[in-house]
C-alpha positions in Angstrom: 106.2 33.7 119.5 106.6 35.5 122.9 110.3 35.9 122.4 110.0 37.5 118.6 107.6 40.1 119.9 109.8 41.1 123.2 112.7 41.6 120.6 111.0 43.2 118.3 109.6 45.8 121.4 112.7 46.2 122.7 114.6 46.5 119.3 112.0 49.8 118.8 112.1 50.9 122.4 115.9 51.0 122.1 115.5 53.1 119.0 116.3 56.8 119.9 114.1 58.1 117.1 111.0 55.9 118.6 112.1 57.0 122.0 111.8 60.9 120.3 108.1 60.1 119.1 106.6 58.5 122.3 108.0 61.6 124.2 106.4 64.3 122.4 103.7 62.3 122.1 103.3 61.5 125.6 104.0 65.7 125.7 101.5 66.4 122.8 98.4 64.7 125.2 99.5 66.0 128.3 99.0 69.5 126.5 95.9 68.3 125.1 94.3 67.2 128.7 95.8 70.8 130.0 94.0 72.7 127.9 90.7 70.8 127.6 90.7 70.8 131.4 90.9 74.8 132.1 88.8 75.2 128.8 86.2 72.8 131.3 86.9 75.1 134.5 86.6 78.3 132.3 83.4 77.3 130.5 81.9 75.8 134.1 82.8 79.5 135.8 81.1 81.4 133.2 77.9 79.4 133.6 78.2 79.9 137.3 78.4 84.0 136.9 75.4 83.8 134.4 73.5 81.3 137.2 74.0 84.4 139.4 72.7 87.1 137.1 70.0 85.1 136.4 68.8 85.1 140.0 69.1 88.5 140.4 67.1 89.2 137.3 64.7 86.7 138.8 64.5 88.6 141.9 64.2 91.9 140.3 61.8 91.1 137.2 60.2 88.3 140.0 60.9 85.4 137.2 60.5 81.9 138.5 62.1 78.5 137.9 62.1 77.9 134.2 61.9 81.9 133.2 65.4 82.1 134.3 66.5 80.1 131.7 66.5 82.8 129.0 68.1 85.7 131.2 71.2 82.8 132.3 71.5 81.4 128.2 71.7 85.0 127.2 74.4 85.9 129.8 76.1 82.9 129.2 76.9 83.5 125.6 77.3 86.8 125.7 80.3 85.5 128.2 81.6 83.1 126.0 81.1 85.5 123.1 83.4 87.7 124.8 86.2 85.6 125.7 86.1 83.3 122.9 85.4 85.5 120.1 82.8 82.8 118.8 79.7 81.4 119.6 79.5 78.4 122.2 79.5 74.9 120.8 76.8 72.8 121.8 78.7 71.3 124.1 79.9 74.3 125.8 76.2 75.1 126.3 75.6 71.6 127.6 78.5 71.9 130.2 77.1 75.6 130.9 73.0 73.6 131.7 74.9 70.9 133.8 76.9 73.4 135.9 73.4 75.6 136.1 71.6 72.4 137.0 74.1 71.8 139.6 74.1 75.4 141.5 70.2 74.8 141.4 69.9 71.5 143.1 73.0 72.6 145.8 71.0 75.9 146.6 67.7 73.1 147.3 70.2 70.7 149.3 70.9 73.7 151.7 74.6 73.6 149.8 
């Protein structure tokens, strides 16, 4: 049984037309992972410049902890609005709160 299915592998990977379709698949998910990943960086930098402009609300209308929520959200998709053209899916907003959550607890780690 062993021997069927290693000539029956090899018979396809021999195939040009096989060879074709695993390369631009192969190409197709590199693309994929490229553009999820800066989509990722983008999304986790705009939350970072709305984590700023949330403090410095917070400073100047003296908001604390939670308050800043609505001043960073509001930034945030404004952000988003603007370079997306769209709203933010939920899970943009969910990256956004994680990268926010993250800037909070490095700022209390002395980070």
């Amino acid at each position: 049984m062993n021997s069927i299915m290693e000539t029956i592998i090899t018979t396809l990977i021999a195939n040009t037309l096989i060879q074709s379709a695993i390369v631009v698949m192969v190409i197709a998910l590199i693309g994929l992972l490229t553009r999820r990943y800066f989509w990722v960086h983008h999304v986790v930098a705009i939350a970072i410049e709305a984590y700023e402009y949330a403090e410095k609300e917070g400073f100047l209308k003296n908001l604390k902890a939670y308050a800043k929520f609505e001043p960073f959200m509001k930034k945030f998709i404004e952000q988003y609005r603007a370079d997306y053209g769209k709203e933010p899916t939920p899970k943009a907003k969910a990256l956004a709160v994680e990268a926010m959550e993250k800037a909070v607890n490095g700022e209390h780690l002395g980070k």
